[in-house]
DSSP file (Angstrom, degrees, kcal/mol; ACC not computed):
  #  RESIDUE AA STRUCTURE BP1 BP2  ACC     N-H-->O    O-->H-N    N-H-->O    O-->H-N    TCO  KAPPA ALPHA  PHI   PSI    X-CA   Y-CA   Z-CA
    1    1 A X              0   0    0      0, 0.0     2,-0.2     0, 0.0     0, 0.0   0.000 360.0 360.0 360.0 145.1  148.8   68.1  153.9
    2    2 A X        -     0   0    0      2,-0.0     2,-0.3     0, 0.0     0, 0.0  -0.855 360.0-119.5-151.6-160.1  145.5   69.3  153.2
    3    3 A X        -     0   0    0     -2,-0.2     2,-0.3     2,-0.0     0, 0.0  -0.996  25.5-158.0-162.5  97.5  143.6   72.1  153.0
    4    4 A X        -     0   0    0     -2,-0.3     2,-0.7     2,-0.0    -2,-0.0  -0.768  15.4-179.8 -93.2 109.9  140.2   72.5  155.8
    5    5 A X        +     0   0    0     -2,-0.3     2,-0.6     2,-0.0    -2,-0.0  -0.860   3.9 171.0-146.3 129.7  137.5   74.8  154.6
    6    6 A X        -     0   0    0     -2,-0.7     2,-0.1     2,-0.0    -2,-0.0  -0.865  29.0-120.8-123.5 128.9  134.4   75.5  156.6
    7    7 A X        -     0   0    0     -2,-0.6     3,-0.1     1,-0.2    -2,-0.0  -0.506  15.6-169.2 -88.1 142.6  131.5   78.0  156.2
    8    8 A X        -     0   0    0      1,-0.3     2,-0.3    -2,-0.1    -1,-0.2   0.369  52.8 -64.6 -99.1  -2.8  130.9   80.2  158.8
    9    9 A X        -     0   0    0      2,-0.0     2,-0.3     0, 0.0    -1,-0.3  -0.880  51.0 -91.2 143.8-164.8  127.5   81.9  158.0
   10   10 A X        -     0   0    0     -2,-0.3     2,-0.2    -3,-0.1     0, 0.0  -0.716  31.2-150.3-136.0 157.6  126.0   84.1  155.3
   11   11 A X        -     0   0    0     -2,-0.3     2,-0.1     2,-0.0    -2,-0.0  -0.737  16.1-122.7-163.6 128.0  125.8   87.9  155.2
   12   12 A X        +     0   0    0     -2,-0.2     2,-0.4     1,-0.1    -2,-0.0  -0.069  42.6 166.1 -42.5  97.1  123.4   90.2  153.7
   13   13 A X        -     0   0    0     -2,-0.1     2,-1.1    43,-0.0    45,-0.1  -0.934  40.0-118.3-138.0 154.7  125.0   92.8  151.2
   14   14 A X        -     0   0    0     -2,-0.4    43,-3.6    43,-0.4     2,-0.3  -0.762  33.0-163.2 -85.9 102.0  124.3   95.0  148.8
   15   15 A X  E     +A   56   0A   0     -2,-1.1     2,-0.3    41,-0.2    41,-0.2  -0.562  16.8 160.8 -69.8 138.2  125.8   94.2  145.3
   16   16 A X  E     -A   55   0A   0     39,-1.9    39,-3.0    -2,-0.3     5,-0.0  -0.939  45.4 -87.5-144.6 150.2  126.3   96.4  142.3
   17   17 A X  E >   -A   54   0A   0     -2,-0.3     3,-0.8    37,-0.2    37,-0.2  -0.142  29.7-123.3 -57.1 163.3  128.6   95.9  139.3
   18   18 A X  G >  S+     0   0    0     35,-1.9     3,-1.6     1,-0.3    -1,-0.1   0.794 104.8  56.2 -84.4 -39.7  131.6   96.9  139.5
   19   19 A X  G 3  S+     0   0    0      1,-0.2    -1,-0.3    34,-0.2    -2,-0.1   0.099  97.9  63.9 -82.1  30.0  131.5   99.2  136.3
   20   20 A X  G <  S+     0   0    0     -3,-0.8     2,-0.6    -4,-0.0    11,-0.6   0.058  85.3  95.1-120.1   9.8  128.5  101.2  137.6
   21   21 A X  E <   +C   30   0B   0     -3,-1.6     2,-0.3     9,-0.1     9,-0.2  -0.658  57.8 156.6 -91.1 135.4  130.8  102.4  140.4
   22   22 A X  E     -C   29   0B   0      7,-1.6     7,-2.3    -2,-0.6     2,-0.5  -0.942  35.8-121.7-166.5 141.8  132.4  105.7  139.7
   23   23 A X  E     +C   28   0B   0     -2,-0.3     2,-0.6     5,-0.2     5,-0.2  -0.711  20.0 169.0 -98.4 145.1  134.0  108.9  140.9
   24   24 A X        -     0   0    0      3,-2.6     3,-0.4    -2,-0.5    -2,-0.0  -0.833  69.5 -11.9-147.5 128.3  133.2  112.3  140.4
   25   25 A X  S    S-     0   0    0     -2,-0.6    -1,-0.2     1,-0.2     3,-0.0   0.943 131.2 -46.2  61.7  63.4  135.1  115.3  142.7
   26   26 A X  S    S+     0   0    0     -3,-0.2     2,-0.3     1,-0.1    -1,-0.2   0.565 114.8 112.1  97.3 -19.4  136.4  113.4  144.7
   27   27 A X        -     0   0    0     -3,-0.4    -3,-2.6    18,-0.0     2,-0.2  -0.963  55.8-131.7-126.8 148.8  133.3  110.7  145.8
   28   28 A X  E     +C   23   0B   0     -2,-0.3    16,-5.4    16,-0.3     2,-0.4  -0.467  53.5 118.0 -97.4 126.3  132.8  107.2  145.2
   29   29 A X  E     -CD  22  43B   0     -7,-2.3    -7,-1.6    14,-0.2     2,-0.4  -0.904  48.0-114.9-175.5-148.9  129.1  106.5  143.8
   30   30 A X  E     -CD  21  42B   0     12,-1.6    12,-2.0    -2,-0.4     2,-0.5  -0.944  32.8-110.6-148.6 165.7  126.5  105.3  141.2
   31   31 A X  E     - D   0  41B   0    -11,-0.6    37,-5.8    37,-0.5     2,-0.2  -0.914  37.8-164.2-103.8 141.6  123.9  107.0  139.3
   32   32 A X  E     -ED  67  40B   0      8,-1.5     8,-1.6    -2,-0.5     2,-0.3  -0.954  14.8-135.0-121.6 151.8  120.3  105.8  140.7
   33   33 A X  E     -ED  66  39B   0     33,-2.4    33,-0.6    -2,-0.2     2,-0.2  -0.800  22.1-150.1-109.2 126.6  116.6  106.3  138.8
   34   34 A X    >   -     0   0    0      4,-1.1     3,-1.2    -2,-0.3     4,-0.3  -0.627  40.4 -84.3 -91.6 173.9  114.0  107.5  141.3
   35   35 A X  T 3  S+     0   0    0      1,-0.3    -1,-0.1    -2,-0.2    -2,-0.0   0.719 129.7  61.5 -39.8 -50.9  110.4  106.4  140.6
   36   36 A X  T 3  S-     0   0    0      1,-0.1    -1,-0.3     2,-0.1     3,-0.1   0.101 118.5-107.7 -36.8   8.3  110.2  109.1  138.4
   37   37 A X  S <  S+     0   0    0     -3,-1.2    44,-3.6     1,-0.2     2,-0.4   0.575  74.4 135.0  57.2  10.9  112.7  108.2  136.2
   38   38 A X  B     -F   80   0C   0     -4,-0.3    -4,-1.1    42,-0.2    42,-0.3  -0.643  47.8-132.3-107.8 157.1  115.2  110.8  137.3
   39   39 A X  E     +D   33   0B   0     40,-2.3    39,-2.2    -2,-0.4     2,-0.4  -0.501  23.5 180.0-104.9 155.3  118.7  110.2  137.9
   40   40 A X  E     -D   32   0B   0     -8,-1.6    -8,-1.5    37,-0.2     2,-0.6  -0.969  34.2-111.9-151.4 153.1  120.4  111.3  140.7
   41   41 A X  E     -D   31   0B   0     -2,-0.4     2,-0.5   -10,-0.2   -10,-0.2  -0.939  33.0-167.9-100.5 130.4  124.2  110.8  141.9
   42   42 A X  E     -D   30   0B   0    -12,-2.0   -12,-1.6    -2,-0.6    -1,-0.1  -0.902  10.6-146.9-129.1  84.0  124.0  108.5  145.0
   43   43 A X  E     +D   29   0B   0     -2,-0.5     2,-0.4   -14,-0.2   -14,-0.2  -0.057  24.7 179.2 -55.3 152.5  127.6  108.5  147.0
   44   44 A X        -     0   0    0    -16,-5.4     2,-0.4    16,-0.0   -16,-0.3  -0.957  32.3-115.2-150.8-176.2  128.3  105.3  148.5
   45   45 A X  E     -B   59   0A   0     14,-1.4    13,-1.8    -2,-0.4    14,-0.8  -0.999  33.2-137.1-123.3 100.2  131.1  103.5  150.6
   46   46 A X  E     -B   57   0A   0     -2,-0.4     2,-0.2    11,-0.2    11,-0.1  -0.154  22.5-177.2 -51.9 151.6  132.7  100.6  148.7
   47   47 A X  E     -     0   0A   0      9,-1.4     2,-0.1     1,-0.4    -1,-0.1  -0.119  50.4 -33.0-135.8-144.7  133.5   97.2  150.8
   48   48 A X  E     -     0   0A   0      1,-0.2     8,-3.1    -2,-0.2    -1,-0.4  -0.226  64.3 -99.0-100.0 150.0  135.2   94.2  149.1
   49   49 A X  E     -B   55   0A   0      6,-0.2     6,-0.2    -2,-0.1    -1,-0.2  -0.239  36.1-151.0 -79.7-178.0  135.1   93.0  145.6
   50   50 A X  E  > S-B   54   0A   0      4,-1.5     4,-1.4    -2,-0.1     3,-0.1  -0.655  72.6 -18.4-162.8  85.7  132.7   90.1  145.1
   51   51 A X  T  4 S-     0   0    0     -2,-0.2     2,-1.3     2,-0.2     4,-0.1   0.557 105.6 -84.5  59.1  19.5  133.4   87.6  142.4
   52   52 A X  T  4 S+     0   0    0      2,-0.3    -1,-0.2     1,-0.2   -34,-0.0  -0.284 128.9  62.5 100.2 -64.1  135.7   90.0  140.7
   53   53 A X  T  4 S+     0   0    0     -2,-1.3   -35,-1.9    -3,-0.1    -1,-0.2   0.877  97.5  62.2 -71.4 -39.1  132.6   91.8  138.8
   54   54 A X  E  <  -AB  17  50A   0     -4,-1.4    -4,-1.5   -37,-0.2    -2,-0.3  -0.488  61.5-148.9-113.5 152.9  130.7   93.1  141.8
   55   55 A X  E     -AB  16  49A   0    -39,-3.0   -39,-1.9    -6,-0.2     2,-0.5  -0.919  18.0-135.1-105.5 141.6  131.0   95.6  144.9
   56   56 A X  E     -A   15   0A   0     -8,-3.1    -9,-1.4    -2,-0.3     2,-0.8  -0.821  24.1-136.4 -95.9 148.7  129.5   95.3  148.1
   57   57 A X  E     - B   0  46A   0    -43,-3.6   -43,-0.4    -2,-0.5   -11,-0.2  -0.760  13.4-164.3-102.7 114.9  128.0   98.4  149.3
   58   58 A X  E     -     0   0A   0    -13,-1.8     2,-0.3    -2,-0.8    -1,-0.2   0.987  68.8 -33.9 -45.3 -82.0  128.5   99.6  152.8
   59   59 A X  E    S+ B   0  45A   0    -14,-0.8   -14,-1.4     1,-0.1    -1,-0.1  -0.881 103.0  80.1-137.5-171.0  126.1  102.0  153.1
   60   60 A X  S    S+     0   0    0     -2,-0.3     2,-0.2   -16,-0.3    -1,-0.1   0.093  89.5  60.1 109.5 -19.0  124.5  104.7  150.6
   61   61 A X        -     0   0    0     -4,-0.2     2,-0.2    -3,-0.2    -1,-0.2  -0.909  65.3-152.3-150.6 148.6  122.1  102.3  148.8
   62   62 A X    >   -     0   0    0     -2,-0.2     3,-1.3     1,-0.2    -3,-0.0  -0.794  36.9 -87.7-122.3 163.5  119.2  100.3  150.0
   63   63 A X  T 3  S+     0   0    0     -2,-0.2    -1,-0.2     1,-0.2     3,-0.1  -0.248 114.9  40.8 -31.8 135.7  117.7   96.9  148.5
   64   64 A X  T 3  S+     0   0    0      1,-0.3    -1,-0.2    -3,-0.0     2,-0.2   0.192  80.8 121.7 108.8 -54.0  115.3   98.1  146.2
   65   65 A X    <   -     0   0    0     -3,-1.3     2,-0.9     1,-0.1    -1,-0.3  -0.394  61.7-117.9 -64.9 136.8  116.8  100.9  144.6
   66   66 A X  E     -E   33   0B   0    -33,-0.6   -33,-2.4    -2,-0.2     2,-0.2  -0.746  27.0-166.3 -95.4 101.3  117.4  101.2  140.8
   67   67 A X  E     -E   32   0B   0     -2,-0.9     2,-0.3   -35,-0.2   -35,-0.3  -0.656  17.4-137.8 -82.0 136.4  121.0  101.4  139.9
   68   68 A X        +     0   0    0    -37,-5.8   -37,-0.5    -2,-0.2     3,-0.1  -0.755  29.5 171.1 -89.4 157.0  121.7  102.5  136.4
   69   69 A X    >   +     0   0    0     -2,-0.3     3,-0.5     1,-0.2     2,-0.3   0.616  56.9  51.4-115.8 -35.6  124.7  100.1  135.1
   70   70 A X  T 3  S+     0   0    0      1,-0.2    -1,-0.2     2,-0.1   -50,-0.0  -0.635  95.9  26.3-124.0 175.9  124.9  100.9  131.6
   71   71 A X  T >   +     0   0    0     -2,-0.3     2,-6.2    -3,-0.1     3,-5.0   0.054  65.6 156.8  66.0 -15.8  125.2  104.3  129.1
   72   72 A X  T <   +     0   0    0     -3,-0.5    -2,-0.1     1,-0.3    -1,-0.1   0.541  59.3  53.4 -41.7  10.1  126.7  105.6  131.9
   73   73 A X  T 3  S+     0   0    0     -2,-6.2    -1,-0.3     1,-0.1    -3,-0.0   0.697 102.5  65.1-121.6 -10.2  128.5  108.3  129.6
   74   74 A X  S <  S+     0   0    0     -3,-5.0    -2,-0.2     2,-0.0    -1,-0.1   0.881 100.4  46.2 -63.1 -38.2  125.4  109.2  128.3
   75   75 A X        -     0   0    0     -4,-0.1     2,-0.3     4,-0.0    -4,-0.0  -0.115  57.1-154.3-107.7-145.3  123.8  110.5  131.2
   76   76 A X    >   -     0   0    0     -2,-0.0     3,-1.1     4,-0.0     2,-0.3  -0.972  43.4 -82.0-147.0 169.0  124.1  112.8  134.1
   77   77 A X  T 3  S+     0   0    0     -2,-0.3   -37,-0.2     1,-0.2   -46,-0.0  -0.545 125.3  29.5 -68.9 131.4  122.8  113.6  137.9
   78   78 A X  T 3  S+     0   0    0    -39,-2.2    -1,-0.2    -2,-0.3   -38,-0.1   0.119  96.8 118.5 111.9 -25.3  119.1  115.8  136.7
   79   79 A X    <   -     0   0    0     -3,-1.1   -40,-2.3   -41,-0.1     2,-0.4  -0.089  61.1-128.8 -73.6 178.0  118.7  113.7  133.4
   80   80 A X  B     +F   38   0C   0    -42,-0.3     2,-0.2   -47,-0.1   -42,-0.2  -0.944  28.6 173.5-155.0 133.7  115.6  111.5  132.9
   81   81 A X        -     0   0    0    -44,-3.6     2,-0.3    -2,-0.4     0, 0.0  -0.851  35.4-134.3-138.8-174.0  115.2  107.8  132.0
   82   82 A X        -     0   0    0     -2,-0.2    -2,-0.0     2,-0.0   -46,-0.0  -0.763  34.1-136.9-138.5 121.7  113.2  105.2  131.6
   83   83 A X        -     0   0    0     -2,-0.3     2,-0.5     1,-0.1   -15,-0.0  -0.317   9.4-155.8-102.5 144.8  114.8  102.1  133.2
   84   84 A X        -     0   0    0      2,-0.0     2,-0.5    -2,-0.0    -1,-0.1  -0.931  12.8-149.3-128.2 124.5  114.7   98.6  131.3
   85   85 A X        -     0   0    0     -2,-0.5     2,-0.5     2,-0.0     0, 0.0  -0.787  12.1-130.5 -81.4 121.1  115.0   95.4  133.7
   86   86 A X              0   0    0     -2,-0.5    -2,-0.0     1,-0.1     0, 0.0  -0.813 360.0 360.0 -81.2 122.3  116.7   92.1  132.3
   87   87 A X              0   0    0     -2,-0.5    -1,-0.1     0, 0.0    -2,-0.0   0.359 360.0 360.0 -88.9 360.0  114.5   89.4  133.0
C-alpha cells in the first residue's frame, strides 16, 4: 500500500490570522487602518483554514490592505492608529 500525492496548481488567496477574524451583530470581519490611520470594520466571507493559524478570505479585502491583528480589544470601528509593520 502506498499513499500517491500530486500537486495540482497554486491559487491566489488572501490570508489573515485567524485571531484578527471576528464577529460583531451578527458579521464576520476584521478591523482595517485606512491611509489615514483610521480604523474601519471591514466584513468579509471566511474560506478554509490555512495552516491552522490563518483564514483565506473570499472576498471583502484586497492585497494591500492593512489588517490590524493585534489590541484588538483596545480599539473600535472610528478609532485612529498608527500601524507598526514587523519586518
Amino acid at each position: 500500500y502506498g499513499t500517491a500525492m500530486f500537486k495540482l496548481g497554486k491559487t491566489m488567496a488572501v490570508l489573515v490570522p485567524e485571531s484578527a477574524v471576528f464577529r460583531q451583530l451578527g458579521i464576520t470581519g476584521v478591523y482595517v487602518a485606512t491611509d489615514t490611520g483610521a480604523v474601519i470594520f471591514q466584513p468579509v466571507k471566511k474560506g478554509m483554514t490555512y495552516k491552522k493559524n490563518f483564514i483565506t478570505v473570499l472576498n471583502g479585502l484586497n492585497p494591500g490592505m492593512t489588517v490590524i491583528t493585534g489590541g484588538l480589544d483596545k480599539i473600535k470601528a472610528g478609532s485612529y492608529v498608527r500601524p507598526e509593520f514587523n519586518k
